[in-house]
C-alpha positions in Angstrom: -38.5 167.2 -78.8 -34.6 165.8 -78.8 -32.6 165.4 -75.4 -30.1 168.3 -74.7 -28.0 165.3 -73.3 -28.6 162.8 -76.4 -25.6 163.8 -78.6 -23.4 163.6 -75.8 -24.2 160.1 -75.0 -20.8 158.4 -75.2 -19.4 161.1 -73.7 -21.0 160.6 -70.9 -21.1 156.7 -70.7 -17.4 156.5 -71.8 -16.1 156.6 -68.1 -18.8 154.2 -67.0 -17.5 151.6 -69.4 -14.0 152.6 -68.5 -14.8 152.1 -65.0 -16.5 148.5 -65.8 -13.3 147.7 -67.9 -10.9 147.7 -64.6 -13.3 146.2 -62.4 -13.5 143.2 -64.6 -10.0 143.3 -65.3 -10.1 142.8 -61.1 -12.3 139.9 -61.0 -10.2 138.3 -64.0 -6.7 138.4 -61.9 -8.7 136.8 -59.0 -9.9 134.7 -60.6 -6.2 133.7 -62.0 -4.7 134.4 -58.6 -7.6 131.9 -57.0 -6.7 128.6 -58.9 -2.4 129.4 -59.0 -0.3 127.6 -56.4 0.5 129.3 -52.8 4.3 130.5 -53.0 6.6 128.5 -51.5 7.4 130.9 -48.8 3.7 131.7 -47.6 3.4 128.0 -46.8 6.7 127.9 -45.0 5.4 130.9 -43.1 2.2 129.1 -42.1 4.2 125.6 -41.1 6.3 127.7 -39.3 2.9 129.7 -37.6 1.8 126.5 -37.0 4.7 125.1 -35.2 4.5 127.7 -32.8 1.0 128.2 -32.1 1.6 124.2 -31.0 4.8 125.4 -28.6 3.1 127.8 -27.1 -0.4 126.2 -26.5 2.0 123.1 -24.5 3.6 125.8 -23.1 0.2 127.6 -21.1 -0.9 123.9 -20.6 2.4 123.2 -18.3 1.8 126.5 -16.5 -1.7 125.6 -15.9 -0.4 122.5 -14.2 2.4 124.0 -12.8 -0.5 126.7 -11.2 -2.5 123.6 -10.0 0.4 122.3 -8.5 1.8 119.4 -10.2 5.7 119.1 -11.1 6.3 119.6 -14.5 10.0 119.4 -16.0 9.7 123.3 -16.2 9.6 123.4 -12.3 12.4 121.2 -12.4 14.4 123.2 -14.5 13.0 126.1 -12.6 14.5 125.3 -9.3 17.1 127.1 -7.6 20.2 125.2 -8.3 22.7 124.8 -5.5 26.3 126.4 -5.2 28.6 124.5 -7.1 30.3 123.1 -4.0 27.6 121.4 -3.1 27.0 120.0 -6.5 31.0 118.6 -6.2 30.3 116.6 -3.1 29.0 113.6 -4.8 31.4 113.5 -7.3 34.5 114.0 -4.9 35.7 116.7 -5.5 36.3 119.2 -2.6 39.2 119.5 -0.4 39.0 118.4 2.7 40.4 119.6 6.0 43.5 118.5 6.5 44.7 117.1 3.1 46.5 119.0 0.4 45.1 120.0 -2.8 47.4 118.0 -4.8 47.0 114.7 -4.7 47.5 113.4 -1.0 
């Protein structure tokens, strides 16, 4: 007794095989893609990820310090700056009562 399906054999393992093909054809590029050379730009990217992962790790450590209560330069900087007068008064540079602005 014969198959009914024997004499269509190919036709029915034709788009197996196809479908083997491109799946190979996959694991060929990447393997290609796995031994070429990162692209410039990705590894400027990931310098670039890695500076800033750095700036902002320093950065949560000096606000855990500045929570714990130590002066940091961001407190500094942070500081309510005086009015400009009083920033003048070292350096001379105010009127006084009495004198003219020009000079005397």
């Amino acid at each position: 007794m014969e198959s009914v399906y024997a004499p269509l054999h190919n036709q029915w393992v034709e788009p197996l095989k196809a479908r083997y093909e491109t799946i190979l054809q996959t694991y060929r590029l990447d393997e290609a893609r796995l031994h070429s050379p990162y692209p410039p730009g990705l590894l400027a990217q990931i310098k670039q990820a890695r500076r800033e992962r750095w700036a902002n790790k320093t950065r949560e450590l000096e606000l855990e310090r500045e929570r714990r209560g130590e002066v940091v330069a961001r407190t500094i900087r942070r500081r309510r700056q005086a009015h400009k007068v009083a920033r003048n008064v070292s350096r001379g540079r105010i009127c006084r009562a009495g004198q003219a602005e020009a000079g005397s």
